[in-house]
N, CA, C and O atoms as a Maestro MAE file, in Angstrom:
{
 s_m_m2io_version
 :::
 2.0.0
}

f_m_ct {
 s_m_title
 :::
 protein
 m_atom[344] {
  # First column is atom index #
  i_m_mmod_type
  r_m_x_coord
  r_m_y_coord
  r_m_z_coord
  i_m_residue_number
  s_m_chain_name
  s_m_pdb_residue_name
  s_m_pdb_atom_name
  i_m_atomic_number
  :::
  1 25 -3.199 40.595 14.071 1 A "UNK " " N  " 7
  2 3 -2.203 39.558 14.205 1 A "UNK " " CA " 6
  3 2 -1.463 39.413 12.870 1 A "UNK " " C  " 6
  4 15 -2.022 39.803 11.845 1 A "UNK " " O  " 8
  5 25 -0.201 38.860 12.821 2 A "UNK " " N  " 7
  6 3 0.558 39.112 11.878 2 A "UNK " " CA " 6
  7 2 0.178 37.264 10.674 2 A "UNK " " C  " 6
  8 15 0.126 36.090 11.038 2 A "UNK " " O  " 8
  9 25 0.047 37.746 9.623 3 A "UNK " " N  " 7
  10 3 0.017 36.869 8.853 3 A "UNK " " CA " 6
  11 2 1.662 36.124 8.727 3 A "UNK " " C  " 6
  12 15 2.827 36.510 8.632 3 A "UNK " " O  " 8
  13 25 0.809 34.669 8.802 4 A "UNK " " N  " 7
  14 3 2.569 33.789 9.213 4 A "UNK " " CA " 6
  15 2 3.050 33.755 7.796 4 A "UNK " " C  " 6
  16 15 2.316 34.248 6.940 4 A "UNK " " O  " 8
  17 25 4.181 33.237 7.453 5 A "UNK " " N  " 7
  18 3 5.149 33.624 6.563 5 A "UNK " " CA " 6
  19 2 6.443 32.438 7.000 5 A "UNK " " C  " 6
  20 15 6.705 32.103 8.155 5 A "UNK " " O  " 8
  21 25 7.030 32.011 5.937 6 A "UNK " " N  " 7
  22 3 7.827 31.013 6.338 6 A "UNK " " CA " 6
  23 2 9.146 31.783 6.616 6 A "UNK " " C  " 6
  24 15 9.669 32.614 5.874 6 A "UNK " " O  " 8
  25 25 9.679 31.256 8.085 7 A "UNK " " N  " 7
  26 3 10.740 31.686 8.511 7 A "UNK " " CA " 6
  27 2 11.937 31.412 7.819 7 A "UNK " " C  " 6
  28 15 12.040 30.373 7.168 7 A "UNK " " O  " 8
  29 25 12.591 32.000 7.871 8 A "UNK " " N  " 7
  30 3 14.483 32.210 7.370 8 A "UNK " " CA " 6
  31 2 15.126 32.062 8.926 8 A "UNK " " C  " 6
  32 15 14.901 32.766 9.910 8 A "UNK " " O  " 8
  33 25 15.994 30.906 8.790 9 A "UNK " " N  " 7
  34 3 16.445 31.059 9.986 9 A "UNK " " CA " 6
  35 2 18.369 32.055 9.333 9 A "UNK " " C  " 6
  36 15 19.116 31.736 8.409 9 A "UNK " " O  " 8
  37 25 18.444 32.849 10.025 10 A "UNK " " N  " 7
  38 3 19.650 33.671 10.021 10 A "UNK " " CA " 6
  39 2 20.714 33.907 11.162 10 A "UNK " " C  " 6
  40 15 20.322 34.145 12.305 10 A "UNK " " O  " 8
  41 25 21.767 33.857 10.926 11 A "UNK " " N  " 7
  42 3 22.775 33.676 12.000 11 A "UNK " " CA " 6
  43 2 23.105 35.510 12.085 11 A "UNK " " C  " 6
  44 15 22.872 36.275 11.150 11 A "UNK " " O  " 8
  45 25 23.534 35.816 13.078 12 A "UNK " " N  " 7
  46 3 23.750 37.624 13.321 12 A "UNK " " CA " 6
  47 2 24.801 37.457 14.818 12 A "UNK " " C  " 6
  48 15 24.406 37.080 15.921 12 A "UNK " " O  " 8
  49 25 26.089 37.829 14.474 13 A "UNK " " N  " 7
  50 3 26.577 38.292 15.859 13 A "UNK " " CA " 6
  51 2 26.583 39.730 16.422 13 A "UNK " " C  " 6
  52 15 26.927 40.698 15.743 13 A "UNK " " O  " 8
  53 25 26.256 39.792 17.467 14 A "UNK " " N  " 7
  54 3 25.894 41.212 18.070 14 A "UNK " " CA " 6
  55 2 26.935 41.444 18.819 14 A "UNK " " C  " 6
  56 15 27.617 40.485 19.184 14 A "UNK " " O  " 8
  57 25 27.312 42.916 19.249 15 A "UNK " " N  " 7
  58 3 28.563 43.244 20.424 15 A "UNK " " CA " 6
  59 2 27.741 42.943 21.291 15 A "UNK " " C  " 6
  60 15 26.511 42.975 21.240 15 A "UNK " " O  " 8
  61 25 28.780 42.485 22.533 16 A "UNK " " N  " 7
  62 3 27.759 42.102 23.232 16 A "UNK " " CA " 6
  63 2 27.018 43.194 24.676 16 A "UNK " " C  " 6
  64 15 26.325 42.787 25.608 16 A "UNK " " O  " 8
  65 25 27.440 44.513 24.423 17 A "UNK " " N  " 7
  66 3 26.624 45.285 24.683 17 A "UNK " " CA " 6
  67 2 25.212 45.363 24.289 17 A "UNK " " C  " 6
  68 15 24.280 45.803 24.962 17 A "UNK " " O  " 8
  69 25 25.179 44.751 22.813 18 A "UNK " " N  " 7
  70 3 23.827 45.291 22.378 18 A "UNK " " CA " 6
  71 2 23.327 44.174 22.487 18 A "UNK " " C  " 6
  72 15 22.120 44.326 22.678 18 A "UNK " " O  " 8
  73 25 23.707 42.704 22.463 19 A "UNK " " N  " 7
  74 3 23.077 41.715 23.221 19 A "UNK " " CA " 6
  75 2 22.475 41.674 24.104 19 A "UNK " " C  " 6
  76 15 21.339 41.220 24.244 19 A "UNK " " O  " 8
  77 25 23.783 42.583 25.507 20 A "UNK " " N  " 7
  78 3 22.730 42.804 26.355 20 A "UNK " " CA " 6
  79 2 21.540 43.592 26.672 20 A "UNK " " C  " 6
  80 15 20.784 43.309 27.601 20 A "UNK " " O  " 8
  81 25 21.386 44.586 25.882 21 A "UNK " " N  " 7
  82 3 20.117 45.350 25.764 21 A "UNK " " CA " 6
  83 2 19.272 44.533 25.301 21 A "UNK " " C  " 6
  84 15 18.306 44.633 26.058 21 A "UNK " " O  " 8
  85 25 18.989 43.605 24.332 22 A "UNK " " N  " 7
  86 3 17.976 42.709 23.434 22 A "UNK " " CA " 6
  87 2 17.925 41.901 24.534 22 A "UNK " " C  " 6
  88 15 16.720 41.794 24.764 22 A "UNK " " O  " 8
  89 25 18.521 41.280 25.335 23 A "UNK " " N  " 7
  90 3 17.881 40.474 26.332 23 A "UNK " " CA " 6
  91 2 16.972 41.155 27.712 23 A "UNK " " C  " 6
  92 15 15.969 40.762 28.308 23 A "UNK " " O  " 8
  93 25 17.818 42.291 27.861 24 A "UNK " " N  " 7
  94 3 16.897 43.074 29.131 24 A "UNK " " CA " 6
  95 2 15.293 43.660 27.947 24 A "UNK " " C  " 6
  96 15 14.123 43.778 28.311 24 A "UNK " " O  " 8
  97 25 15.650 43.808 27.104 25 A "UNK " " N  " 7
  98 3 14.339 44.002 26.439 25 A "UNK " " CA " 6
  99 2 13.407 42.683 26.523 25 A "UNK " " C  " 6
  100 15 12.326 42.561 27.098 25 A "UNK " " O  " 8
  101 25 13.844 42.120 26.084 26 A "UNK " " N  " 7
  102 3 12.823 40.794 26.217 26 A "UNK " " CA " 6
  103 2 12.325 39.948 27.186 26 A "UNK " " C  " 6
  104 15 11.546 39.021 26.962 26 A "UNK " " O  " 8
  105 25 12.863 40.327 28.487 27 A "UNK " " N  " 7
  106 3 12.808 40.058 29.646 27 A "UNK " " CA " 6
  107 2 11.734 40.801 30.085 27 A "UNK " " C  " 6
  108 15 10.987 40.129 30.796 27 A "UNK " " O  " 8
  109 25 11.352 42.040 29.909 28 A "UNK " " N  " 7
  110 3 10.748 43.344 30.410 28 A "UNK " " CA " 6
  111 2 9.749 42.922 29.268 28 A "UNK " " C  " 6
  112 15 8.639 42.725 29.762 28 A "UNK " " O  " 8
  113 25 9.768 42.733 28.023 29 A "UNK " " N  " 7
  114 3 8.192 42.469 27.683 29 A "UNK " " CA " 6
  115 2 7.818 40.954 27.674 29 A "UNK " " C  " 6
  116 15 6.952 40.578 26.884 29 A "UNK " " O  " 8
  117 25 8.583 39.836 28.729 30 A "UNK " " N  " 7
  118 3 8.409 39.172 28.003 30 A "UNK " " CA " 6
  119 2 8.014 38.062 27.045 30 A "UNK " " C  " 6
  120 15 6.951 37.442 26.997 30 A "UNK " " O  " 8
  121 25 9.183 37.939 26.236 31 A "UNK " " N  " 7
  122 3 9.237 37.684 24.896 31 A "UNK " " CA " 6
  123 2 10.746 37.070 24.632 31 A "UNK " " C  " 6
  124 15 11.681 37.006 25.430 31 A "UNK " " O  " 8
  125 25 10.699 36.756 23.630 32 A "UNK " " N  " 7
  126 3 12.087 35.974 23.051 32 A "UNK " " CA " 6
  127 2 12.999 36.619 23.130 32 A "UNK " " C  " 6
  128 15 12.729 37.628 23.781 32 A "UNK " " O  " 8
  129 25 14.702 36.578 22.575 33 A "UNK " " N  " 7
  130 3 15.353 37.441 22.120 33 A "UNK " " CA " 6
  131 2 14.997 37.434 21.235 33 A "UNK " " C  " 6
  132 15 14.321 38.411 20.911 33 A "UNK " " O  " 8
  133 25 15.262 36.037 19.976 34 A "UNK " " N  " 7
  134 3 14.496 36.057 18.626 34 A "UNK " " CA " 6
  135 2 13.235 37.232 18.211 34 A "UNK " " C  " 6
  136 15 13.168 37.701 17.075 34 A "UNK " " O  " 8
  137 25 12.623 37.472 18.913 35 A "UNK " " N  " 7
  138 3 10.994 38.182 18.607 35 A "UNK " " CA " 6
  139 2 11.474 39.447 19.042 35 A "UNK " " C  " 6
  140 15 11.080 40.304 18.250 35 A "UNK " " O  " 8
  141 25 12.263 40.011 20.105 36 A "UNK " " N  " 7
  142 3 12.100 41.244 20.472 36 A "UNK " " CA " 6
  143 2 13.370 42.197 18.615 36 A "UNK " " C  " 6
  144 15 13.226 43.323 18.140 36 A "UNK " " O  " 8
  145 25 14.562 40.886 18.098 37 A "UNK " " N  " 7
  146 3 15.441 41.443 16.878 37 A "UNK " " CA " 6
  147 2 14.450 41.237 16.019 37 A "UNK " " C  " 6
  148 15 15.011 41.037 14.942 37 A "UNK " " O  " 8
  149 25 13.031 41.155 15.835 38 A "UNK " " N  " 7
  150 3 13.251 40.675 14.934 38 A "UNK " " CA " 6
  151 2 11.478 42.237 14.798 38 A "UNK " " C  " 6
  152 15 11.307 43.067 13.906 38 A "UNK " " O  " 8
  153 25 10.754 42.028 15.838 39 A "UNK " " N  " 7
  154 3 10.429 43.559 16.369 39 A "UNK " " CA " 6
  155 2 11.312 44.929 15.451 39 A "UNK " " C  " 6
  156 15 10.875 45.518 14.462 39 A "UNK " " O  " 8
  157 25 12.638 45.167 16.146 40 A "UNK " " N  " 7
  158 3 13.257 46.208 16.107 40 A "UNK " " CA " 6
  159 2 13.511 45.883 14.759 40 A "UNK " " C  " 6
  160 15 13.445 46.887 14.050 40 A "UNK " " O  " 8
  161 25 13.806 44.735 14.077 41 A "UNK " " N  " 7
  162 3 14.511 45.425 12.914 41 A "UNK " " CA " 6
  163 2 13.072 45.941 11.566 41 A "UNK " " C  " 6
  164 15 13.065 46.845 10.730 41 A "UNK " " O  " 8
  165 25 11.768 44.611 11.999 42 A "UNK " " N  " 7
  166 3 10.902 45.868 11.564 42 A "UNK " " CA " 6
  167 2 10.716 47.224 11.920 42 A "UNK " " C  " 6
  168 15 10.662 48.158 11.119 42 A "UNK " " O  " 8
  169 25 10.646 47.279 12.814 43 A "UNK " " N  " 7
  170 3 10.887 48.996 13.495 43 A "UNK " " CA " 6
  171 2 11.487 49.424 12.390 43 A "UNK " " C  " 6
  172 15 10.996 49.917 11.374 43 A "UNK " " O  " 8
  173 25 12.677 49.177 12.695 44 A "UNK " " N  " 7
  174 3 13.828 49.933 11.882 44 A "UNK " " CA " 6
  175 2 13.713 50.328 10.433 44 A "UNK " " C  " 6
  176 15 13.984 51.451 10.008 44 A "UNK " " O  " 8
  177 25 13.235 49.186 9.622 45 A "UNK " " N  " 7
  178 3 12.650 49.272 8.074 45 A "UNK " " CA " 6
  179 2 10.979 50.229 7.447 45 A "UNK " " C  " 6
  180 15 10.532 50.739 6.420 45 A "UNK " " O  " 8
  181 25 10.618 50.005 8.775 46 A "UNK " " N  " 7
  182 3 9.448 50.486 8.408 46 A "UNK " " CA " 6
  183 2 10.088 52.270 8.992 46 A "UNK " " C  " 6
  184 15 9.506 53.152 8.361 46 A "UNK " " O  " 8
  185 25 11.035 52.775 9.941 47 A "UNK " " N  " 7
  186 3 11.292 54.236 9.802 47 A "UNK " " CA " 6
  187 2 12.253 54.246 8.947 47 A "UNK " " C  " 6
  188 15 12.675 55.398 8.844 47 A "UNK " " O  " 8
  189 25 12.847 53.470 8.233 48 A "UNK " " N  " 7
  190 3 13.661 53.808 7.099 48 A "UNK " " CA " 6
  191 2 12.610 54.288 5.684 48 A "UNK " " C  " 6
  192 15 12.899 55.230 4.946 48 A "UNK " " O  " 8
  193 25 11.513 53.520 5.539 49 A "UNK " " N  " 7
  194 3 10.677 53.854 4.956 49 A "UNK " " CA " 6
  195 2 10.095 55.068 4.941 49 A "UNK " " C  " 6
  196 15 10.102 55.748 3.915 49 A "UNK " " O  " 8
  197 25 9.535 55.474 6.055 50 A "UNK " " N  " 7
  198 3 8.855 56.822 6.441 50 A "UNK " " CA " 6
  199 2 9.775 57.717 5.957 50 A "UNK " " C  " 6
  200 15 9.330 58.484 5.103 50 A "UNK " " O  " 8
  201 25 11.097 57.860 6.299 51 A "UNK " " N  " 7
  202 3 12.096 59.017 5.996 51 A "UNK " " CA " 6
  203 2 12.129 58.491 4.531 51 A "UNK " " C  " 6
  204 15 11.247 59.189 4.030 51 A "UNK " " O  " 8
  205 25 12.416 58.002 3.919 52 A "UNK " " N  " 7
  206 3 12.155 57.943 2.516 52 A "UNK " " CA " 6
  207 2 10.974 58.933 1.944 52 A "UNK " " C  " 6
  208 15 11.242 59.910 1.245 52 A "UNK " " O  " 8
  209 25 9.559 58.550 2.343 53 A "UNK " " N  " 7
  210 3 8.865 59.358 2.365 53 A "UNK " " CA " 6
  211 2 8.389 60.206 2.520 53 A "UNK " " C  " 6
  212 15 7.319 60.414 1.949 53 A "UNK " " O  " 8
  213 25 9.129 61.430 3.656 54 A "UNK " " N  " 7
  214 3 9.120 62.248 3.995 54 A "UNK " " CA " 6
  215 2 10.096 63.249 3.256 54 A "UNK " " C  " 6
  216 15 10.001 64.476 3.230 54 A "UNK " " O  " 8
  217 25 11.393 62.168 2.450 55 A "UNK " " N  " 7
  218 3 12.373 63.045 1.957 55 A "UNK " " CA " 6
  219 2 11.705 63.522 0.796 55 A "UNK " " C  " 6
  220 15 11.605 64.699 0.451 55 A "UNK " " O  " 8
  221 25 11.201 62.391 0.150 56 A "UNK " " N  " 7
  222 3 10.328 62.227 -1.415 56 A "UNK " " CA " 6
  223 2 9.027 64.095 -1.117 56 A "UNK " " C  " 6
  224 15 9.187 65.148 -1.734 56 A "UNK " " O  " 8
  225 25 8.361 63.929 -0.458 57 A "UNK " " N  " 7
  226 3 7.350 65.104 0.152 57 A "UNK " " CA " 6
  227 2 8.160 66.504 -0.264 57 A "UNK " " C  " 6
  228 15 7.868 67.385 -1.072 57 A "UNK " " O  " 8
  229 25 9.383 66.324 0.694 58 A "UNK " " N  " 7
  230 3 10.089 67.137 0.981 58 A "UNK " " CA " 6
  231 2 10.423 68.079 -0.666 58 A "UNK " " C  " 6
  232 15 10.025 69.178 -1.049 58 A "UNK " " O  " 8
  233 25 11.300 67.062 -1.303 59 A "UNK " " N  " 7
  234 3 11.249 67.512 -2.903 59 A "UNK " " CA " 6
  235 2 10.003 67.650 -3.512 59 A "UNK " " C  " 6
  236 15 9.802 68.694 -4.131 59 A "UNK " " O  " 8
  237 25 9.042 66.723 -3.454 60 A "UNK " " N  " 7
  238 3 7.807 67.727 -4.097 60 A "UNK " " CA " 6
  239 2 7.267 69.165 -3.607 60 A "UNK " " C  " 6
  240 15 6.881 69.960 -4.463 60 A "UNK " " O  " 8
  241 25 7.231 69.541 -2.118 61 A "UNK " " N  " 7
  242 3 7.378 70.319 -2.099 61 A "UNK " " CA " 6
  243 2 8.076 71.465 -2.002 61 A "UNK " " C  " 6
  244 15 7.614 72.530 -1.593 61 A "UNK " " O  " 8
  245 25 9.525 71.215 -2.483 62 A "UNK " " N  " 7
  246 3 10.697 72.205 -2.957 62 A "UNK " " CA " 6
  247 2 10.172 72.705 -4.223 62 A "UNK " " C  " 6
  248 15 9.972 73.906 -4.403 62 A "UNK " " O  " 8
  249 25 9.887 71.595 -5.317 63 A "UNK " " N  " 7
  250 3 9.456 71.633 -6.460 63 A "UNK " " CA " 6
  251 2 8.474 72.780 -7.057 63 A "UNK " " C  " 6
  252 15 8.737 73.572 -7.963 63 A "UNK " " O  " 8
  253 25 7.190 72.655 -6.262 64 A "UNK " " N  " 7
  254 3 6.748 73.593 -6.277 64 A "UNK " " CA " 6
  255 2 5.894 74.438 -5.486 64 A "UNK " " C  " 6
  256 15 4.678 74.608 -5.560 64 A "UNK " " O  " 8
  257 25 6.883 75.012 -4.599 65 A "UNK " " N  " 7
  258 3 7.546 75.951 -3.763 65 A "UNK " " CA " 6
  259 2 7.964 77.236 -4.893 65 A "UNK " " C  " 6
  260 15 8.609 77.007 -5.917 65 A "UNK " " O  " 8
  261 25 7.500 78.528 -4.524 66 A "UNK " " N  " 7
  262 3 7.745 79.805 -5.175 66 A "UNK " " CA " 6
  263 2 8.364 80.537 -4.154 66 A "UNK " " C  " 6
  264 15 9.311 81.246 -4.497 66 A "UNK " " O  " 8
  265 25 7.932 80.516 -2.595 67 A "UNK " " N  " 7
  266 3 8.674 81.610 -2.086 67 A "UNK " " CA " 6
  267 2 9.895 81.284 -1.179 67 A "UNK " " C  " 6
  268 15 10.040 80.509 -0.234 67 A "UNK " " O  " 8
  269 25 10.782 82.227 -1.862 68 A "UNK " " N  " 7
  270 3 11.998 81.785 -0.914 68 A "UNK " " CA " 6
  271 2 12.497 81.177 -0.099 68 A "UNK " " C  " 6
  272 15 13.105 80.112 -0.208 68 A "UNK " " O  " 8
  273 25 12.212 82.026 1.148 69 A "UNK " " N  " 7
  274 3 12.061 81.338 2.801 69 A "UNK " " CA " 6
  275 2 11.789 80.132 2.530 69 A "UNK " " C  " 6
  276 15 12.768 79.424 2.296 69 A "UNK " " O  " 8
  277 25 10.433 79.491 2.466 70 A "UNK " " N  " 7
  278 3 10.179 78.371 2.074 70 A "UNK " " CA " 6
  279 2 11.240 77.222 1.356 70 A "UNK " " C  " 6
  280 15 11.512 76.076 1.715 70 A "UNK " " O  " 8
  281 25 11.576 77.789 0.536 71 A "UNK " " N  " 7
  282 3 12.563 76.982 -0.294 71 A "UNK " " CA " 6
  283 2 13.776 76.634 0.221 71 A "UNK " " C  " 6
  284 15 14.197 75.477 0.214 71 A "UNK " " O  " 8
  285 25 14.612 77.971 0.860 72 A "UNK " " N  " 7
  286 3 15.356 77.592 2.096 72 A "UNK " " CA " 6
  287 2 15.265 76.678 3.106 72 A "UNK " " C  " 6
  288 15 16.253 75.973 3.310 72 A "UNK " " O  " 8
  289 25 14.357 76.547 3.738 73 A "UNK " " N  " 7
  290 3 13.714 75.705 5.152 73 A "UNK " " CA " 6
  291 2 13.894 74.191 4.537 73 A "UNK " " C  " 6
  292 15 14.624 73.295 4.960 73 A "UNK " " O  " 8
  293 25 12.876 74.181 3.248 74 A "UNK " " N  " 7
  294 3 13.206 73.093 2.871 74 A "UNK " " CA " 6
  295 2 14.218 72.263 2.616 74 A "UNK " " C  " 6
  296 15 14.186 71.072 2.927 74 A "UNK " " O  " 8
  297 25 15.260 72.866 1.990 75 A "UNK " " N  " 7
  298 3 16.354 72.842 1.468 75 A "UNK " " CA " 6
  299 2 17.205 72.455 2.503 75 A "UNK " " C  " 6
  300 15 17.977 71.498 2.441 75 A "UNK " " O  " 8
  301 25 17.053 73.244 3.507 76 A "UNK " " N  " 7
  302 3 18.356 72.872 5.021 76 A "UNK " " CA " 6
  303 2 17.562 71.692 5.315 76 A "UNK " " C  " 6
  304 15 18.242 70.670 5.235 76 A "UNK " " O  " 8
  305 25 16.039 71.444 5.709 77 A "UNK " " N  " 7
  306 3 15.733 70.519 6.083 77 A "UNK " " CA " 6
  307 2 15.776 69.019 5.126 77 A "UNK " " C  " 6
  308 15 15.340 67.998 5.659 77 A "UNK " " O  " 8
  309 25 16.248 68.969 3.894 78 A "UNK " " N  " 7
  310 3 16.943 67.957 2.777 78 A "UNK " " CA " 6
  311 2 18.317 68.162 2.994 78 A "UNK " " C  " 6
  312 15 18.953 67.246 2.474 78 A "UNK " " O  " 8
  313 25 18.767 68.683 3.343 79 A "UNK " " N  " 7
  314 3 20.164 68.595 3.950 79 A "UNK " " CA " 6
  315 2 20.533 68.077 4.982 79 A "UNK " " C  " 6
  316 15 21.388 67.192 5.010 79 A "UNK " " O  " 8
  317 25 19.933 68.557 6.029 80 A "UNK " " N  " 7
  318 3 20.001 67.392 7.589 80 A "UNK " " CA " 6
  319 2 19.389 66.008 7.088 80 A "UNK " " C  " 6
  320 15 20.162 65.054 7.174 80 A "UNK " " O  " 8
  321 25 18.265 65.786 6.637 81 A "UNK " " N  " 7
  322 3 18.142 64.565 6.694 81 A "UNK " " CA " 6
  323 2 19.395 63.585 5.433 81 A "UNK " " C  " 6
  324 15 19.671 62.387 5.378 81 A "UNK " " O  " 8
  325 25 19.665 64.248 4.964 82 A "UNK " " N  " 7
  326 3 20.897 63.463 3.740 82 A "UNK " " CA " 6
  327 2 22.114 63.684 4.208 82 A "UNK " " C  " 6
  328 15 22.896 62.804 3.849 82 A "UNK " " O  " 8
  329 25 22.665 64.648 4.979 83 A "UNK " " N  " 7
  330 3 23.960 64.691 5.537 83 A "UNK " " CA " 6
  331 2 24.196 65.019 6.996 83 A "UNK " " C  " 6
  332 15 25.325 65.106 7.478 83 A "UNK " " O  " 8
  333 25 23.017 65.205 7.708 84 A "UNK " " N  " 7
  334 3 22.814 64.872 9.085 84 A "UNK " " CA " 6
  335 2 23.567 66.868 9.178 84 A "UNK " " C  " 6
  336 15 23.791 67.174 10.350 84 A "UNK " " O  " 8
  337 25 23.749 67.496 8.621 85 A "UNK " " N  " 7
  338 3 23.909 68.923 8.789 85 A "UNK " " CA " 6
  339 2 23.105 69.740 9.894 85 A "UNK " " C  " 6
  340 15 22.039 69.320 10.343 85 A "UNK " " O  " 8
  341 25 23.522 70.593 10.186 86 A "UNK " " N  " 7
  342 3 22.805 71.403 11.031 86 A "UNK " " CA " 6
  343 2 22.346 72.650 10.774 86 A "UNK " " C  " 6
  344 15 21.712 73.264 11.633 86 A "UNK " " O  " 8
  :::
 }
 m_bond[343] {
  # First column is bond index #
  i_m_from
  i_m_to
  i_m_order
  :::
  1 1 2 1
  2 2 3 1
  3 3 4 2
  4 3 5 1
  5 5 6 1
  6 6 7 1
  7 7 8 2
  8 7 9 1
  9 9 10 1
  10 10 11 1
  11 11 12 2
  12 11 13 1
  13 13 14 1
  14 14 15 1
  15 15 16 2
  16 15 17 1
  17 17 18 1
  18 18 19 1
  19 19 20 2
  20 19 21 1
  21 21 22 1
  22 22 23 1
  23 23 24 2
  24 23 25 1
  25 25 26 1
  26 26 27 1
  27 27 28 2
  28 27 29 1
  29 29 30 1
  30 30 31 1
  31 31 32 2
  32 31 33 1
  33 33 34 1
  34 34 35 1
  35 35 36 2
  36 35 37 1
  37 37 38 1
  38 38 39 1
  39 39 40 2
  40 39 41 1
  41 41 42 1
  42 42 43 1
  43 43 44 2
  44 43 45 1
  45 45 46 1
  46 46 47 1
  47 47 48 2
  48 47 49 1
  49 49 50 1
  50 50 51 1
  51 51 52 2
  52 51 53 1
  53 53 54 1
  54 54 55 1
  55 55 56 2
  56 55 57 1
  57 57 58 1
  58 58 59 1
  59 59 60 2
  60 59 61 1
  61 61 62 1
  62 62 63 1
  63 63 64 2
  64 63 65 1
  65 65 66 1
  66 66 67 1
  67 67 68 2
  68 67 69 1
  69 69 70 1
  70 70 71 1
  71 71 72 2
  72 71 73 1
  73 73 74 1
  74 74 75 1
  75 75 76 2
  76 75 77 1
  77 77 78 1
  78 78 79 1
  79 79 80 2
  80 79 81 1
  81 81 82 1
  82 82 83 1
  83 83 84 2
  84 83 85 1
  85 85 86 1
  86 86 87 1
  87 87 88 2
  88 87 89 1
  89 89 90 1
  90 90 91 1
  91 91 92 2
  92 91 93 1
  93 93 94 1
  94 94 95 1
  95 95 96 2
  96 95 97 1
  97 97 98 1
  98 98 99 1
  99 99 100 2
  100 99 101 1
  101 101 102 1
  102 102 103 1
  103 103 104 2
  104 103 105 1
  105 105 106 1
  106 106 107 1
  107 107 108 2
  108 107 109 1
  109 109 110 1
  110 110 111 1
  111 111 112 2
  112 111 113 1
  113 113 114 1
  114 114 115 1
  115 115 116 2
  116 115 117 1
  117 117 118 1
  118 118 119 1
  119 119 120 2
  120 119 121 1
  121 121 122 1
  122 122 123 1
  123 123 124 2
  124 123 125 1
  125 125 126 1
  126 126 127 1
  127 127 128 2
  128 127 129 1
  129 129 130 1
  130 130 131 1
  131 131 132 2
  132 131 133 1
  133 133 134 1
  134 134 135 1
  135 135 136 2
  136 135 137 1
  137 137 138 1
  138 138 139 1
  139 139 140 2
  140 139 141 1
  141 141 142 1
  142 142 143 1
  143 143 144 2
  144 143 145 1
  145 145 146 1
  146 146 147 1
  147 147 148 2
  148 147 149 1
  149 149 150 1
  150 150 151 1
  151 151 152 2
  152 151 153 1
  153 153 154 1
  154 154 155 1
  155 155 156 2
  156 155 157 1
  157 157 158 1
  158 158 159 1
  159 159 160 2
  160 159 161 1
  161 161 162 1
  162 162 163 1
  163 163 164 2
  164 163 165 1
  165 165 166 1
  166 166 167 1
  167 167 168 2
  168 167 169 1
  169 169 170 1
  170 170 171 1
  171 171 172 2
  172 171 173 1
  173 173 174 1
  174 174 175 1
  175 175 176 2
  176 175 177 1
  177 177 178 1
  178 178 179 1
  179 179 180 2
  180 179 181 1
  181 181 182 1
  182 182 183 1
  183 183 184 2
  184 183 185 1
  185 185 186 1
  186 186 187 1
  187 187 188 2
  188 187 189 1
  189 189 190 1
  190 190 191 1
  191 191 192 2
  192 191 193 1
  193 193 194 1
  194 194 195 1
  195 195 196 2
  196 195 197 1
  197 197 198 1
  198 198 199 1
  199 199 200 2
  200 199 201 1
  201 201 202 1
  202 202 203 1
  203 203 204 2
  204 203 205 1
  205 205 206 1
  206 206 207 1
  207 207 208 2
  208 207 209 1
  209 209 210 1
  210 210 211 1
  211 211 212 2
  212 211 213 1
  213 213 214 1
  214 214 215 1
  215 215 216 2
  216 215 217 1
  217 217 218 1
  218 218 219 1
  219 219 220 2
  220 219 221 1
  221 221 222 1
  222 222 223 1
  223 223 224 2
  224 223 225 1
  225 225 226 1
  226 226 227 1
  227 227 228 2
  228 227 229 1
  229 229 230 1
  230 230 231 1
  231 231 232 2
  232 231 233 1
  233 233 234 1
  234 234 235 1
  235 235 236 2
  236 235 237 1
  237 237 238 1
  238 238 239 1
  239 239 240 2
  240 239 241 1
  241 241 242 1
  242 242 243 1
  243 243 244 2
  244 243 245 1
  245 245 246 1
  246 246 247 1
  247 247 248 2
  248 247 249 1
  249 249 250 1
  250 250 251 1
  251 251 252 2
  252 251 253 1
  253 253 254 1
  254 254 255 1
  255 255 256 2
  256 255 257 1
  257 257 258 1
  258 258 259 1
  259 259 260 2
  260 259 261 1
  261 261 262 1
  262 262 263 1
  263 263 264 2
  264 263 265 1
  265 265 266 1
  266 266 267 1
  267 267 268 2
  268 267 269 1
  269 269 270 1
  270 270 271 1
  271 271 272 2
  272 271 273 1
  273 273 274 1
  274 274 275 1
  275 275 276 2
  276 275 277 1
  277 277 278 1
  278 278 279 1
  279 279 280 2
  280 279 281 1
  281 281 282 1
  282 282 283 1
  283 283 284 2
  284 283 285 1
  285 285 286 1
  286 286 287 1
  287 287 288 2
  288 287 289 1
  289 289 290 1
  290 290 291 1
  291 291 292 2
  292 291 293 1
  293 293 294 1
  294 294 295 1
  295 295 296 2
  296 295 297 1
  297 297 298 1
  298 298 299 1
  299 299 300 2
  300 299 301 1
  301 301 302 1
  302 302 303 1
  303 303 304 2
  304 303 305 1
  305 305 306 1
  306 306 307 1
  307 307 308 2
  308 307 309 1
  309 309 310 1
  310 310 311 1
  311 311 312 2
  312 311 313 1
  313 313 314 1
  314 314 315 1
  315 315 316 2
  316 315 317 1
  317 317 318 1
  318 318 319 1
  319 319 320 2
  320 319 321 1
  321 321 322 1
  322 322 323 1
  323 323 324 2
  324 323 325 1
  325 325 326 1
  326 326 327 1
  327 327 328 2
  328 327 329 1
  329 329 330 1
  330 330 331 1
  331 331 332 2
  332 331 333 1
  333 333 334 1
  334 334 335 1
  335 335 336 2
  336 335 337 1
  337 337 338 1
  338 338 339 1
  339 339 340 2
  340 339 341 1
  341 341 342 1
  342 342 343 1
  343 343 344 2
  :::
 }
}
């Protein structure tokens, strides 16, 4: 269970396409709208995190990386994730 923490109340306007997704979401588990934005945007921070960490990996192992190929792979694969490249 999540350790409580004093709330911030914050104002956010959404299109209201994506309104309506946050409400059919919260309907289907449910739950608040409040709780289902507030869900996703941890979601969201905590995989912003991971790719951070995965990019960070990524350069250590470019770093030291000796064989080519390897270094390549890596390299395109620090490229898609920083410029979404293919």
């Amino acid at each position: 269970m999540r350790s409580q923490t004093k709330s911030v109340r914050q104002s956010v306007s959404l299109p209201s396409s994506l309104a309506t997704r946050v409400r059919h979401l919260a309907e289907k588990r449910k739950a608040s709208a409040n709780r289902v934005l507030v869900d996703l945007i941890e979601a969201g921070l905590r995989s912003k995190d991971a790719e951070k960490e995965y990019f960070f990996s990524l350069t250590s192992q470019l770093v030291q990386s000796t064989d080519p190929a390897e270094r390549r792979r890596i390299k395109k694969e620090l490229a898609r994730i920083t410029f979404g490249a293919q």
